[in-house]
C-alpha positions as CSV (number, residue, x, y, z in Angstrom):
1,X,-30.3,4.9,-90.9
2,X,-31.5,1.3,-91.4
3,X,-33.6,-0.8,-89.7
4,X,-32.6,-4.5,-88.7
5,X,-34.6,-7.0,-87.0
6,X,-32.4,-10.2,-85.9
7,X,-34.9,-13.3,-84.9
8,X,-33.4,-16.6,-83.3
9,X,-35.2,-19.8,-83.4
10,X,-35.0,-23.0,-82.0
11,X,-36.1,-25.5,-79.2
12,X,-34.7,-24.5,-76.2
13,X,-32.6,-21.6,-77.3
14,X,-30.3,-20.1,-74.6
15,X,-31.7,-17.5,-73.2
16,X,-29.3,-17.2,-70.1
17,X,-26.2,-16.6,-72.8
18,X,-28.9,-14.3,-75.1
19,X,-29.4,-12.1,-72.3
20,X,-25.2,-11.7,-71.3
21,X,-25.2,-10.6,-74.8
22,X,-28.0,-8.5,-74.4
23,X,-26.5,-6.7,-71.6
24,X,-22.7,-6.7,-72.5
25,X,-23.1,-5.8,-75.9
26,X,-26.9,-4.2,-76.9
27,X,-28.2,-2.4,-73.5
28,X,-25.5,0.2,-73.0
29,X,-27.3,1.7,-76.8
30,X,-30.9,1.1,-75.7
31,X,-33.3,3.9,-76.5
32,X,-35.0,5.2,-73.2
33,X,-38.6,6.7,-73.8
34,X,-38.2,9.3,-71.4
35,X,-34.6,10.4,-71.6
36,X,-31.6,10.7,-73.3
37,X,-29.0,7.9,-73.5
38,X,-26.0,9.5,-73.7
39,X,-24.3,6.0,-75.4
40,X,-26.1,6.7,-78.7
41,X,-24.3,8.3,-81.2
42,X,-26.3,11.6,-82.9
43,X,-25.0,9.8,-86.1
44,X,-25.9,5.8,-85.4
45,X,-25.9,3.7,-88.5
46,X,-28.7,1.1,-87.3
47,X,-31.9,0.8,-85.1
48,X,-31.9,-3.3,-84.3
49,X,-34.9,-5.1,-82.8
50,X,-34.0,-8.2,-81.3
51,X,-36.9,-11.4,-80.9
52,X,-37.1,-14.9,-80.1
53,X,-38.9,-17.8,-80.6
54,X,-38.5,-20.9,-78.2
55,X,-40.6,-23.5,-80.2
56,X,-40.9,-25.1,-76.3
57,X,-43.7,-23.1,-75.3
58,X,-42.4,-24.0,-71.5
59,X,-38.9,-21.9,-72.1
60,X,-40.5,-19.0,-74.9
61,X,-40.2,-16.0,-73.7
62,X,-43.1,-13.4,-75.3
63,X,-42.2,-10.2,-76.4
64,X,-39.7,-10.0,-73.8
65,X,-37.4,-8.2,-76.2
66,X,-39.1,-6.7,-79.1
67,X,-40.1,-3.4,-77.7
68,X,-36.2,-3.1,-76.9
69,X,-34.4,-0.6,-79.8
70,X,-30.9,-0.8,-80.1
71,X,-28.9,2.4,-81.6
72,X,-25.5,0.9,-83.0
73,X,-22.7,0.9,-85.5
74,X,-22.4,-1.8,-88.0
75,X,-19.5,-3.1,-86.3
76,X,-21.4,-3.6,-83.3
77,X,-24.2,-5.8,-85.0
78,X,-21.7,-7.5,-87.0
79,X,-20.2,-8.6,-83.4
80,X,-23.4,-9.1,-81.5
81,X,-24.3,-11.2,-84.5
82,X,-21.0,-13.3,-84.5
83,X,-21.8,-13.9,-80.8
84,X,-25.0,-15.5,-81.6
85,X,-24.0,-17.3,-83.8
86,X,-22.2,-19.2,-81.7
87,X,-25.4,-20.2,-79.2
88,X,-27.9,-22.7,-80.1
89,X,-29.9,-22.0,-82.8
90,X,-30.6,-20.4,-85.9
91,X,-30.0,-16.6,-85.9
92,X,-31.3,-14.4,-88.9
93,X,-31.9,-10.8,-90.3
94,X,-35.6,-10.2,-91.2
95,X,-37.2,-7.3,-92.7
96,X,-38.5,-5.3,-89.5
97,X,-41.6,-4.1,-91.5
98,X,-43.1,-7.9,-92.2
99,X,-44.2,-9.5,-89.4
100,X,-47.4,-10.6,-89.8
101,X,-50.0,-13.7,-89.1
102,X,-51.7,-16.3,-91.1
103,X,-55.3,-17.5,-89.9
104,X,-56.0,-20.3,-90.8
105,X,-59.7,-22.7,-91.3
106,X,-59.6,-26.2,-91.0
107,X,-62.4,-28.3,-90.2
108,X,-64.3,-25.7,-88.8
109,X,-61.6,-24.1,-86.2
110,X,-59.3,-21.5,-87.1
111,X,-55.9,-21.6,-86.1
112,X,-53.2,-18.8,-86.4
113,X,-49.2,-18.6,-87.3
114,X,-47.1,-15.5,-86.8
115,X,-44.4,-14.7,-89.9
116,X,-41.4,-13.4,-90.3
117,X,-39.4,-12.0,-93.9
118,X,-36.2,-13.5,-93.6
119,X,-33.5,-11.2,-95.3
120,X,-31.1,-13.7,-96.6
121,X,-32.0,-16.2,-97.9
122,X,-35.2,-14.3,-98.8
123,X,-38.0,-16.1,-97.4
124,X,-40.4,-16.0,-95.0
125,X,-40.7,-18.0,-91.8
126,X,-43.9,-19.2,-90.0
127,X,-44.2,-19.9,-86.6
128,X,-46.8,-21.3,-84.7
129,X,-48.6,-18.7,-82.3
130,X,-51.2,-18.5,-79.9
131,X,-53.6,-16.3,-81.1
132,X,-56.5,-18.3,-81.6
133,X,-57.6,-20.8,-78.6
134,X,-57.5,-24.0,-81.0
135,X,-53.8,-23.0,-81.3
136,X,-52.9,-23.6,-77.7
137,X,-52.8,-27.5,-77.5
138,X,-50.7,-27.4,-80.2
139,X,-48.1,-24.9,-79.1
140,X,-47.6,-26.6,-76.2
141,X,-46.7,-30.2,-77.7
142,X,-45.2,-29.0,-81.0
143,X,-41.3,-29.6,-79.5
144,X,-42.1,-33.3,-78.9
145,X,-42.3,-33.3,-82.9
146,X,-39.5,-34.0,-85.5
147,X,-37.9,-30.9,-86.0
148,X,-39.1,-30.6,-89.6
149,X,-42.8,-29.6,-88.3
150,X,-41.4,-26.9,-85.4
151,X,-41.6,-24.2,-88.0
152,X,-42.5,-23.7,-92.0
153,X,-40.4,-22.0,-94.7
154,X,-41.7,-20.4,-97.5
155,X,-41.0,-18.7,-101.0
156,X,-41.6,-15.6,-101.0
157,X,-42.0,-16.1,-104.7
158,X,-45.6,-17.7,-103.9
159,X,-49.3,-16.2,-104.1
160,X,-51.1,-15.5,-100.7
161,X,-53.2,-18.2,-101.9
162,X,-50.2,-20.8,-102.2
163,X,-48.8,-19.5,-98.6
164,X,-51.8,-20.0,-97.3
165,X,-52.2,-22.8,-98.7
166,X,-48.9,-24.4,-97.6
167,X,-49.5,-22.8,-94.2
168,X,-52.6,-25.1,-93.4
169,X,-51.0,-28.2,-94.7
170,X,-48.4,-27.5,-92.3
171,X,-51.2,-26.9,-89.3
172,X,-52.3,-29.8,-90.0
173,X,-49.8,-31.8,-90.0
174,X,-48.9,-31.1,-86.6
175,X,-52.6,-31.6,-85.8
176,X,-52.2,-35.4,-86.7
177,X,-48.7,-35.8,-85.2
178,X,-50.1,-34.3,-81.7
179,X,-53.2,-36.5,-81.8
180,X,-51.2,-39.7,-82.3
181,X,-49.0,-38.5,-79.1
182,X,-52.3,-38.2,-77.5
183,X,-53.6,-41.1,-78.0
């Protein structure tokens, strides 16, 4: 059995069509902790996770669907995945073993960004988070920004170092486009 993790991304995704499709085509093969689902197949070909990320903090949604696990043929991702395709956003396959965070030093505050290992094409996408306080300002304004700067793309060819490297750049970036809407 594989393992797929679908992420979609975008400003104000829609979430009232991501959850029709959530019910009408994931939730009748969601694991239950504590019983049986009778819908699952003793011979599934895929476990899918599911996540968002609404770069307007005011619509993002948390975790509200990465603790689900979805049991299902290939068919059945292959049409779940045609359906979103079709909503807002961008909609990918990412390795369900990397997710990780970056932290982050610049003058004298740390900041943090979650990632993600895109499948195809393989790279990896950053996200801003809000794991460390400096971050929060900055979540909450980053939509008001040119879409270039709502989330970072990068190599997975590159050194920790250069990732890093690239990932602060980035942070800072938007810390100079959000003071200038401050001001």
């Amino acid at each position: 059995m594989k393992s797929v993790l679908i992420s979609s991304y975008d400003r104000n995704l829609d979430y009232n069509h991501i959850e029709y499709l959530l019910k009408d085509r994931l939730m009748p093969y969601v694991k239950f902790h504590n019983k049986h689902n009778k819908n699952i197949a003793k011979t599934h070909e895929i476990k899918l996770v599911y996540d968002t990320y609404d770069v307007n903090k005011e619509k993002h949604q948390e975790n509200k669907y990465i603790f689900g696990e979805y049991y299902i043929s290939e068919a059945l991702l292959q049409g779940f995945e045609y359906s979103l395709k079709k909503l807002k956003g961008y909609h990918f396959r990412c390795d369900p073993r990397v997710r990780g965070h970056y932290t982050v030093t610049i003058n004298h505050k740390e900041y943090s960004a979650r990632n993600y290992k895109k499948l195809e094409p393989n790279e990896e996408l950053v996200f801003l988070d809000e794991e460390e306080y400096n971050n929060i300002e900055l979540r909450k304004m980053i939509h008001l920004l040119p879409e270039s700067l709502h989330w970072l793309t990068l190599s997975t060819g590159l050194t920790i170092e250069e990732r890093e490297n690239k990932v602060r750049e980035w942070i800072k970036t938007i810390i100079e486009h959000v003071s200038t809407l401050n001001n």
